[in-house]
C-alpha positions in Angstrom: 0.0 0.0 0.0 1.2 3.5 -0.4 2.8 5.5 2.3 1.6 8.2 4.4 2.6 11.6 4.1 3.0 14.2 7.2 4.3 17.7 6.1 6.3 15.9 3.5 7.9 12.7 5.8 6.5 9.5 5.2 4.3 7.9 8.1 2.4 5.1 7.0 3.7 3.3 10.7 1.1 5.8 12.6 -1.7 3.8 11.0 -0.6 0.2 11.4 -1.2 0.0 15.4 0.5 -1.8 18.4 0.7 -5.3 17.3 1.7 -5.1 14.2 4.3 -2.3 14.9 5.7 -4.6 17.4 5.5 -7.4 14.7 7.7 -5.1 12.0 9.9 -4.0 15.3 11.0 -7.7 15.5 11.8 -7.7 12.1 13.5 -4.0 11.6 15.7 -5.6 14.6 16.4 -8.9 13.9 17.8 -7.6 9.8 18.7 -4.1 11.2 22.4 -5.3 12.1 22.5 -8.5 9.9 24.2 -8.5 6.6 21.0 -8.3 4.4 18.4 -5.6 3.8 16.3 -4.5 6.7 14.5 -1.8 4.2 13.8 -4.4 2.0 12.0 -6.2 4.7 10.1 -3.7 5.8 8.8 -3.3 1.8 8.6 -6.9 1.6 7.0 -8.0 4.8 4.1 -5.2 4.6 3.4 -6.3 1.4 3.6 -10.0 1.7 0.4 -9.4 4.4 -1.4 -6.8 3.1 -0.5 -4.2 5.6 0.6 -0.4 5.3 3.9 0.6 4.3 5.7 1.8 8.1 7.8 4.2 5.3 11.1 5.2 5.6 10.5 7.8 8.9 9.5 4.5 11.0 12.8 2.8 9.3 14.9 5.5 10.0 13.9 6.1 13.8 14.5 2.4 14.3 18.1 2.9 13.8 18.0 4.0 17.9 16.7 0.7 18.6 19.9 -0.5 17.0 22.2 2.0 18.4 20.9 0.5 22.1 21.7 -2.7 21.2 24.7 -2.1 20.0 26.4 -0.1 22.6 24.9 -2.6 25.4 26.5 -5.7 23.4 29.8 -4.0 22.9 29.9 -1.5 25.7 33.6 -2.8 27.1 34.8 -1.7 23.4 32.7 1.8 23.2 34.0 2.5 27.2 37.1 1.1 25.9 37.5 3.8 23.2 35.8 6.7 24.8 38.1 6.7 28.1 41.4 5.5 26.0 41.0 8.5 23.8 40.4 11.1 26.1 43.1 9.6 28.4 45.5 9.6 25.0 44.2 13.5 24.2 45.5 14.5 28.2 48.5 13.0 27.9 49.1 13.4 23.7 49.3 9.9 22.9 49.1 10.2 19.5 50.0 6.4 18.9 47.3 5.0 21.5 45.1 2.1 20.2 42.2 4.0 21.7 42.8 7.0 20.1 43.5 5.6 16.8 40.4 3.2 16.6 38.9 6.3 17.7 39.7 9.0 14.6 39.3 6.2 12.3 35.6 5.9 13.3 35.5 9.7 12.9 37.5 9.2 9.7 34.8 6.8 8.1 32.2 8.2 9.7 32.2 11.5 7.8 31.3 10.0 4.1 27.9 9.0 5.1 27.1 11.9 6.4 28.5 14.6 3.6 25.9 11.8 1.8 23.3 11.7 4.1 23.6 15.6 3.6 22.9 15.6 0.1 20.8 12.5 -0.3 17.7 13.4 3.0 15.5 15.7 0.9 14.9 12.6 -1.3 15.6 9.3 0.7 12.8 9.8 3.1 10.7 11.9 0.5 6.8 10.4 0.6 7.0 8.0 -2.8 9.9 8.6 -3.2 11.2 6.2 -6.5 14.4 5.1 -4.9 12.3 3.0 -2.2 10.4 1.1 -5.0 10.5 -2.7 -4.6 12.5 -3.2 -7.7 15.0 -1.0 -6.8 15.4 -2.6 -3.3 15.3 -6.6 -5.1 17.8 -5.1 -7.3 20.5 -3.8 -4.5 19.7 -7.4 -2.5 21.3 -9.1 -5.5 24.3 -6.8 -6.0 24.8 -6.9 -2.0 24.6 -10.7 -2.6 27.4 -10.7 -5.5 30.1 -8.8 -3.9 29.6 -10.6 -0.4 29.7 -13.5 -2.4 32.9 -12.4 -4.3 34.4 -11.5 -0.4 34.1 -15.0 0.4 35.6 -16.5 -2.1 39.2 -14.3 -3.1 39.5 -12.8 0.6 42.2 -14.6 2.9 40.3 -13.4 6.2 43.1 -13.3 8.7 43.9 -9.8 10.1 42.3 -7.8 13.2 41.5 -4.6 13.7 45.1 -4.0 15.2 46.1 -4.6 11.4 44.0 -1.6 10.4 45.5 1.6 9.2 43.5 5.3 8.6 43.2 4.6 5.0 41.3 1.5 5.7 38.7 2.8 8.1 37.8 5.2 5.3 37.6 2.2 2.6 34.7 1.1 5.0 33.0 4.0 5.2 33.2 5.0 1.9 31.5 1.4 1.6 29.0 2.8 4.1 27.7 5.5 1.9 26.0 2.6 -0.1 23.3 1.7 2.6 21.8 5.0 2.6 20.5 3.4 -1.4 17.2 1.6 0.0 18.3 -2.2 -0.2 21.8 -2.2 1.3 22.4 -3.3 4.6 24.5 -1.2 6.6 26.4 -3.8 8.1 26.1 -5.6 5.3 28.0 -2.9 3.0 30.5 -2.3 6.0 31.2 -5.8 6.8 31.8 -6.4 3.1 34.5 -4.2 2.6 36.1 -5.4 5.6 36.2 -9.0 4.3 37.9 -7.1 1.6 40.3 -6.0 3.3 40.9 -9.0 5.2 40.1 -9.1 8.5 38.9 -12.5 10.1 34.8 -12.1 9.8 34.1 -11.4 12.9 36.6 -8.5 13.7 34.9 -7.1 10.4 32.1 -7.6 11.9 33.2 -6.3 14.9 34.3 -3.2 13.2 31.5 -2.7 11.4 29.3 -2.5 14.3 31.3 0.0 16.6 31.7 2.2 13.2 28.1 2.1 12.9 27.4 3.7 16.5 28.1 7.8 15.1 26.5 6.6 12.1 23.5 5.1 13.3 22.8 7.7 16.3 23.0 10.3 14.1 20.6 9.2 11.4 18.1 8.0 14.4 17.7 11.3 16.0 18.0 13.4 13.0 14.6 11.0 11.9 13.1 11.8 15.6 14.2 15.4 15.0 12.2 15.3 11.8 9.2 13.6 13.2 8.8 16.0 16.1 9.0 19.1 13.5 6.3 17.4 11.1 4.1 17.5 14.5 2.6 13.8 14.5 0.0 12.6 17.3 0.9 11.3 20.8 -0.5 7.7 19.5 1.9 7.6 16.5 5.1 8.4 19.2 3.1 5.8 21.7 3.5 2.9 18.6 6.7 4.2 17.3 8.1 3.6 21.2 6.8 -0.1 21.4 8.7 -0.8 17.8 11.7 0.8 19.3 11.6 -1.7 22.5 10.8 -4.5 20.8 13.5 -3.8 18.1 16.2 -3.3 20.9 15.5 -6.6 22.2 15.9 -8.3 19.2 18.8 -6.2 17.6 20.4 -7.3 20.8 19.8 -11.3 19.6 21.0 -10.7 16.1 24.5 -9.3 17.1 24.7 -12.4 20.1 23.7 -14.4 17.0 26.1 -13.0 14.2 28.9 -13.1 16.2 28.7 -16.3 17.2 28.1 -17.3 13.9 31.1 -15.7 11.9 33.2 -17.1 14.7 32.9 -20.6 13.6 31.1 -20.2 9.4 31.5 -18.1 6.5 28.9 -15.7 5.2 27.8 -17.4 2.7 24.4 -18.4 4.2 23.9 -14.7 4.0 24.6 -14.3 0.3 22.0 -17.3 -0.5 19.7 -15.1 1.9 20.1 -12.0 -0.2 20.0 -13.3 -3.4 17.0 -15.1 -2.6 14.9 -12.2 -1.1 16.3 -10.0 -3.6 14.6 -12.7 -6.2 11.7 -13.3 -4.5 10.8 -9.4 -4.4 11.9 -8.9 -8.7 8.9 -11.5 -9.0 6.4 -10.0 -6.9 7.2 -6.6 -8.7 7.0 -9.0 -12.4 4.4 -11.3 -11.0 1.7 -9.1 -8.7 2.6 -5.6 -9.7 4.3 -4.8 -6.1 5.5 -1.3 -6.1 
């Protein structure tokens, strides 16, 4: 169904209600910090059952529910970092490990959001053509392909102590790419990690602690952008119960994923994408989906 527009910001999750809010929550979570599309379920899902579009404002807010989970999961690393490279600044420590993981997260960071700059008058635009279902099966299969390519010419055995400046920004010039509906943010970061070589789940790793600036930024710019467009206590009320439910289980899918890439390969992920990003191209060739 098409989305819902509020002074210009798409809405559509105002209208869906508690239950199934919580429902999409889940989902948004669970693919939020996994390797494939979390946009494209929240297209595909919705239309699957017959429901409202949440629209990218819900998608975008959701990101908080993330950031939670990620900081809680990997809050020896982000106190780790913080302390380190303030302790490093005091005492000019140029060469700290805190300090350096530190500006490289600042380093990558700033791509996506000279992007996110240029790109927000038309990502979260109501209709918007980039958000179509073809476009988001399309960007499933690429993301599919050059995992896919990752796993199979990448030797996978350097940390994040291996990683120079240059580097970081290699991964968030990769980052850039999810802000195109149908690429995973970790998906795109962990890729060009594996490219680089690190073991999978010190790119993985990386890639979540890189996404913290990222992610908190994007989240409360949304909320920023929902409180300006004025939208009813009920639609904050369901847009809080998505965020704790999504939390909960973006907290299971990094316990998950990590335990995972310590002992397999990522190449259940690429079947995953390729398949969803199939499965989406013949309900837009099949049923019309838009």
């Amino acid at each position: 169904m098409a989305g819902v527009c509020t002074q210009g910001i798409d809405t559509g999750f105002a209208s869906l209600g508690y239950a199934r809010i919580a429902f999409l929550g889940l989902v948004q979570g669970l693919t939020e910090l996994l390797p494939v599309s979390s946009t494209a379920h929240m297209r595909l899902v919705p239309a699957l059952l017959g429901w409202q579009d949440p629209g990218s404002a819900f998608s975008a807010a959701m990101q908080l529910a993330a950031l939670a989970a990620i900081v809680s999961y990997f809050w020896s690393d982000v106190r780790s970092v913080t302390t380190g490279s303030l302790v490093a600044l005091r005492d000019r420590q140029w060469q700290a490990p805190a300090f350096r993981m530190a500006v490289a997260i600042v380093v990558a960071t700033i791509p996506i959001v000279i992007g996110g700059l240029l790109l927000s008058s038309r990502l979260n635009a109501c209709g918007t053509s980039i958000r179509s279902l073809s476009v988001i099966g399309a960007a499933c299969l690429g993301m599919g392909g050059l995992l896919a390519v990752a796993e199979l010419y990448c030797r996978h055995t350097k940390t994040m102590d291996n990683m120079k400046l240059r580097h970081a920004l290699i991964v968030g010039i990769a980052q850039v790419g999810a802000l195109w509906p149908g690429v995973s943010r970790s998906g795109s970061t962990l890729t060009a990690a594996l490219f680089l070589d690190l073991k999978r789940e010190e790119a993985a790793r990386f890639s979540f602690l890189l996404g913290v600036p990222a992610i908190a930024l994007a989240g409360l710019k949304e909320l920023f952008e929902l409180y300006r467009a004025h939208i009813p206590a009920e639609a904050w009320s369901v847009l809080v119960v998505g965020l704790i439910v999504g939390s909960i289980s973006s907290f299971a899918a990094i316990w998950g994923l990590m335990r995972f890439l310590e002992k397999f390969s990522a190449w259940p992920f690429v079947a995953y994408l390729v398949l969803i990003g199939i499965v989406i191209l013949s309900g837009v060739w099949a049923y019309g989906w838009v």
